[in-house]
N, C-alpha and C positions, 0 to 999 in steps of 0.2 A: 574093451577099454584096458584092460590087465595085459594085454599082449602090448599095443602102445605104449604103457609105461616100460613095461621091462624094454622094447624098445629103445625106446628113448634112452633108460637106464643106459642099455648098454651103447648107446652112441654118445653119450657122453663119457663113460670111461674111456672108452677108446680117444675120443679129442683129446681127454688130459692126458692119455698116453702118449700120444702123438705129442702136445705142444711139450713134455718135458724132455723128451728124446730129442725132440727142436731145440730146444734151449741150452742142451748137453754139449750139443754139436754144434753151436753158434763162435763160440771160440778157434774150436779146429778149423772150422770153415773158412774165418777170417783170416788165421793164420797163412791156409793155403791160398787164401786169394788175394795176402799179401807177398806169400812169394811168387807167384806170378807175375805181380807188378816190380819187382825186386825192392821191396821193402821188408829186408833180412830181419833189420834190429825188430821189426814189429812183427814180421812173423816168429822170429824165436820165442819175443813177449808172448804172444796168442800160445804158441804151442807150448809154454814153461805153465801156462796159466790154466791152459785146457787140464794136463795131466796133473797140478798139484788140486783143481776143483773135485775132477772125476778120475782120481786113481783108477778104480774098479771100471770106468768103460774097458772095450775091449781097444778101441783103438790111442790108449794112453801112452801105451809103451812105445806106439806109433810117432807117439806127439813128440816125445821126448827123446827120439833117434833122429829125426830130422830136426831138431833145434840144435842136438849137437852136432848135427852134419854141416847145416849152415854156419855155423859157428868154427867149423875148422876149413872147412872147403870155402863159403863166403867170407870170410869174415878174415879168414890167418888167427883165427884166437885159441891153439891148442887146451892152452892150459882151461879156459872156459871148455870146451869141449870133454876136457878130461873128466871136470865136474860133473857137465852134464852125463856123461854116457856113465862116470861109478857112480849117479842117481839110479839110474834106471838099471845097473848091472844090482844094486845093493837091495833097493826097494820094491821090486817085482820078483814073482815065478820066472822061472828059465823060461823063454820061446825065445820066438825069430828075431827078434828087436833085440833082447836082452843079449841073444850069441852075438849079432852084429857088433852092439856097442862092444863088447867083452874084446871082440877082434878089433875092430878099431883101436883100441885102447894100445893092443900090443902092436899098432901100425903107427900108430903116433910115437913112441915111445922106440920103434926102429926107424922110422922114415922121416919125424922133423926131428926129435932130440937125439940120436943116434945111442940112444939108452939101450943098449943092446941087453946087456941083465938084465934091466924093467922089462924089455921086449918077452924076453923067456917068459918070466913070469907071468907075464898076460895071457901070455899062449900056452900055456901050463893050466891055467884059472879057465879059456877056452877050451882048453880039450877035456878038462873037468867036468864042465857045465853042460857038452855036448856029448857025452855018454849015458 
């Protein structure tokens, strides 16, 4: 009877483990299965919403590299984009997301504002960040 409880016990932690890891990833999901459909403005919504819920998941920084993606690439909306990527360059640890945005940032800043000094500087802040 003791072996059944704990049992049990522990299949119930595990389910609450599961539905909150579910519930964490309900936003990203929708995000992504709004850009499939090409519904930009709502996926950017889903993924601005994912990463300001769950900072600390692992895939936040994720969230908030493709919302500024869609935002410059879909959208022509630099200056939003700028937003978004010095969020995730200012408010995270350095990885893969945070260099991306950081280079973006000095790609936007050469390639639509022809901000060539901004440009430097971004790429100065990347080669920073990547050492």
């Amino acid at each position: 009877m003791k072996t059944l409880k704990k049992s049990t016990g522990h299949f119930l932690i595990f389910f609450c483990a599961l539905y909150v890891v579910s519930c964490q990833t309900r936003a990203f999901n929708r995000a992504e299965d709004y850009l499939r459909k090409g519904r930009f403005y709502l996926a950017i919504e889903e993924y601005e919403v994912f990463a300001k819920e769950h900072p600390n998941h692992k895939r936040a920084t994720e969230a908030l590299f493709e919302a500024g993606r869609l935002q410059m690439l879909m959208l022509n909306k630099p200056e939003e984009a700028i937003r978004t990527y010095q969020t995730l360059v200012t408010r995270f640890p350095v990885n893969d997301y945070t260099l991306k945005a950081q280079l973006e940032l000095a790609e936007i800043q050469r390639n639509h504002y022809f901000n060539y000094h901004q440009a430097i500087i971004e790429y100065e802040k990347f080669l920073s960040f990547s050492k």
